[in-house]
Backbone bond lengths (Angstrom), bond angles and torsions (degrees), N, CA, C in turn:
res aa  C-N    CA-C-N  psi(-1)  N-CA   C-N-CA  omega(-1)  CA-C   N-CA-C  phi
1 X - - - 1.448 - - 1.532 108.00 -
2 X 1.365 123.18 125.44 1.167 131.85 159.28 1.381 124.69 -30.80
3 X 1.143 147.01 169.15 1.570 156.24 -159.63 1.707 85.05 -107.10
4 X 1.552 109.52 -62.74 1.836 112.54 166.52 1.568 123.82 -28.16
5 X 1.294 93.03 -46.74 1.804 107.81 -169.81 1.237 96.11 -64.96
6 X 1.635 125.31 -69.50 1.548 148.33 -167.70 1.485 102.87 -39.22
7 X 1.346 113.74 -57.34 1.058 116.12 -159.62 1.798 110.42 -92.38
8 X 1.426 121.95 -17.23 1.482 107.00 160.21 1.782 92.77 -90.03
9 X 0.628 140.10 9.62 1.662 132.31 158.62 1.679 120.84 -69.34
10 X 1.275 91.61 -39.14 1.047 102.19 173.07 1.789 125.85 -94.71
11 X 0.949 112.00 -9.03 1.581 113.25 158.01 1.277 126.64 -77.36
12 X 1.383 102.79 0.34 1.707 112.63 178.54 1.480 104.62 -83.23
13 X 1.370 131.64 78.63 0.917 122.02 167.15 2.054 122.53 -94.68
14 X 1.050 126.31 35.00 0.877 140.64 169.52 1.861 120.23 44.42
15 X 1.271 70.91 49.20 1.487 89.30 179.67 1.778 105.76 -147.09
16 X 1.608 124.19 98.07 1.578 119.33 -159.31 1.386 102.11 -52.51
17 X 1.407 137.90 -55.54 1.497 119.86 -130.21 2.395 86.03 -79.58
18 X 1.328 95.14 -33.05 1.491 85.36 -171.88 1.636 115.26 -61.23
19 X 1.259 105.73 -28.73 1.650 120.83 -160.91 1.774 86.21 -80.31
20 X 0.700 101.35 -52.66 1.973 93.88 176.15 1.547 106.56 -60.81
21 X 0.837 135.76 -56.94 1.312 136.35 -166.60 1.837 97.75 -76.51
22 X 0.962 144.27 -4.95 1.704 131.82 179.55 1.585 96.42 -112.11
23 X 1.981 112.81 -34.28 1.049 109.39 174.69 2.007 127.42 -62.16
24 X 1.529 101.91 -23.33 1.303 139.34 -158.22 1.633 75.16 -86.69
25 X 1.194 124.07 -81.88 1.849 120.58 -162.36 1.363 98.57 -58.55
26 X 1.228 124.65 -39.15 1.785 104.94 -176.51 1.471 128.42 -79.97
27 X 1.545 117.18 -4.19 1.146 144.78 -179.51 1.919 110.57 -86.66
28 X 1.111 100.22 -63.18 1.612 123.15 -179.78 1.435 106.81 -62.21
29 X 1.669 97.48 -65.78 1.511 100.68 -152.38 1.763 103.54 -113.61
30 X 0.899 140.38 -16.63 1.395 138.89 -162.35 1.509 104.34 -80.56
31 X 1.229 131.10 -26.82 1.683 129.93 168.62 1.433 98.94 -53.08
32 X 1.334 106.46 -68.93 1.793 103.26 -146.26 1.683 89.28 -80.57
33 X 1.599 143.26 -14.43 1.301 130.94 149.44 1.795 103.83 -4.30
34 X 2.231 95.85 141.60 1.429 103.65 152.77 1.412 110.17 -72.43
35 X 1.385 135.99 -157.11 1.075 136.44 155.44 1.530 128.87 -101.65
36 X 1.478 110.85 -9.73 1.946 108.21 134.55 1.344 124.16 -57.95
37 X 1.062 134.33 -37.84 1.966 130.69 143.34 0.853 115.59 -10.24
38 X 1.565 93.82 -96.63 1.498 123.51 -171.43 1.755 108.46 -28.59
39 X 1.532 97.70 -63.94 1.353 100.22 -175.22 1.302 136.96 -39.73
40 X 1.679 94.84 -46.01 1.484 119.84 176.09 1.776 104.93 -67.71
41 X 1.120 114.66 -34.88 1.455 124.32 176.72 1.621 111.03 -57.88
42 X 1.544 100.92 -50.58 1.397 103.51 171.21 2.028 126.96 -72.45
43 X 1.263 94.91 -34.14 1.871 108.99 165.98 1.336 95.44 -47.18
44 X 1.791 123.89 -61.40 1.118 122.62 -155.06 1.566 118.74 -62.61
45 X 1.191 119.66 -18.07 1.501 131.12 -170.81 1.938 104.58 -94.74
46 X 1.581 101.96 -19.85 1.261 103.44 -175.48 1.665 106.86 -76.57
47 X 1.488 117.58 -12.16 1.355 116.19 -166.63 1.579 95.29 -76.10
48 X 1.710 106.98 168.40 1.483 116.11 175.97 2.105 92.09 -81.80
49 X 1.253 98.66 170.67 1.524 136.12 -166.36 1.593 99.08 -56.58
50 X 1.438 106.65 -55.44 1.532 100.40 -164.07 1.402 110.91 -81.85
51 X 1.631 127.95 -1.01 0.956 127.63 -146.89 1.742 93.02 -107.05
52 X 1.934 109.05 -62.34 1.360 118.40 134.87 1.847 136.08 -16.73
53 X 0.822 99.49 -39.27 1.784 110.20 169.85 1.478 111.84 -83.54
54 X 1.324 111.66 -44.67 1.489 121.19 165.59 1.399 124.38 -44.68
55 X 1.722 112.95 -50.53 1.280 100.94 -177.39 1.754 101.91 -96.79
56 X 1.275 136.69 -15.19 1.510 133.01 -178.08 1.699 102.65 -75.87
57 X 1.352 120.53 -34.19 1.520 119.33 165.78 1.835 115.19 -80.44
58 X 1.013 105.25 -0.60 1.470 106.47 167.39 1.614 116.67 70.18
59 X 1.187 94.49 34.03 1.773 107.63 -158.35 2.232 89.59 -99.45
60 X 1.228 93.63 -43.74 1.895 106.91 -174.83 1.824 92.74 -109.00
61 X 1.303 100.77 147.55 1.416 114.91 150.16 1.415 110.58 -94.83
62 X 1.379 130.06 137.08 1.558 130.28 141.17 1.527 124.56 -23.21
63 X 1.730 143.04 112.44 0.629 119.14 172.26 2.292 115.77 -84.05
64 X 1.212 94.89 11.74 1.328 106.02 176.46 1.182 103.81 -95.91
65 X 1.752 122.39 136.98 1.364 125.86 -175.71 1.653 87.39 -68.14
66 X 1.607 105.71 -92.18 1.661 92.20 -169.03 1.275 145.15 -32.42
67 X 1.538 116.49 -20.89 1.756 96.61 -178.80 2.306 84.84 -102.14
68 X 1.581 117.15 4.09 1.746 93.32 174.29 1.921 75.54 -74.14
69 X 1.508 151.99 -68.94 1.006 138.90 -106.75 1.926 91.31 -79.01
70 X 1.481 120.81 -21.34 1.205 117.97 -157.14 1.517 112.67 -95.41
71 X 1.891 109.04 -18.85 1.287 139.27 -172.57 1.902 93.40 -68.91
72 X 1.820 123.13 -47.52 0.923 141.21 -173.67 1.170 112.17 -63.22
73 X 1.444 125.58 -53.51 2.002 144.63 178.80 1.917 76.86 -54.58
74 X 0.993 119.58 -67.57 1.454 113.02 -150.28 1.354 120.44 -64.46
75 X 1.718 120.61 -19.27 1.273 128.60 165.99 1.423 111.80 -81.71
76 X 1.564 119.57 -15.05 1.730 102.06 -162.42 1.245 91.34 -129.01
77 X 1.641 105.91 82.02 1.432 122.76 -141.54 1.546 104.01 -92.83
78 X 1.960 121.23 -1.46 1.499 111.10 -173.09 1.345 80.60 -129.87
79 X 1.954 133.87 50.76 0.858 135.13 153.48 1.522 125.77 -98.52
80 X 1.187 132.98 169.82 1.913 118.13 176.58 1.498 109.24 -71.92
């Protein structure tokens, strides 16, 4: 399986508005990502569901700078 495959596999978290919006940053923005992004992009998918829902609903902040800075790219989603 591709790193591509893995990783929209893993944005399927079965919940629509999030799965669009992680699918939306890995589509748009995760190519031209540095690879502190990326990484944090990838940490971020490693978390469990409620924890992930927490910070994409804005309910938790990240206490990790890189995946709060990547949690942010992914909400202000018609930004550069």
């Amino acid at each position: 399986m591709s790193e591509e495959s893995r990783l929209r596999w893993q944005c399927r978290r079965g919940m629509r508005e999030l799965d669009e919006l992680l699918l939306d940053y890995l589509e748009r923005r995760y190519p031209a990502d540095g690879e502190a992004d990326k990484a944090a992009f990838r940490a971020l998918l490693e978390l469990a569901d409620p924890e992930l829902n927490a910070y994409l609903l804005q309910q938790q902040t990240p206490n990790s700078e890189p995946i709060a800075r990547v949690v942010e790219r992914i909400l202000s989603r018609n930004l550069p």
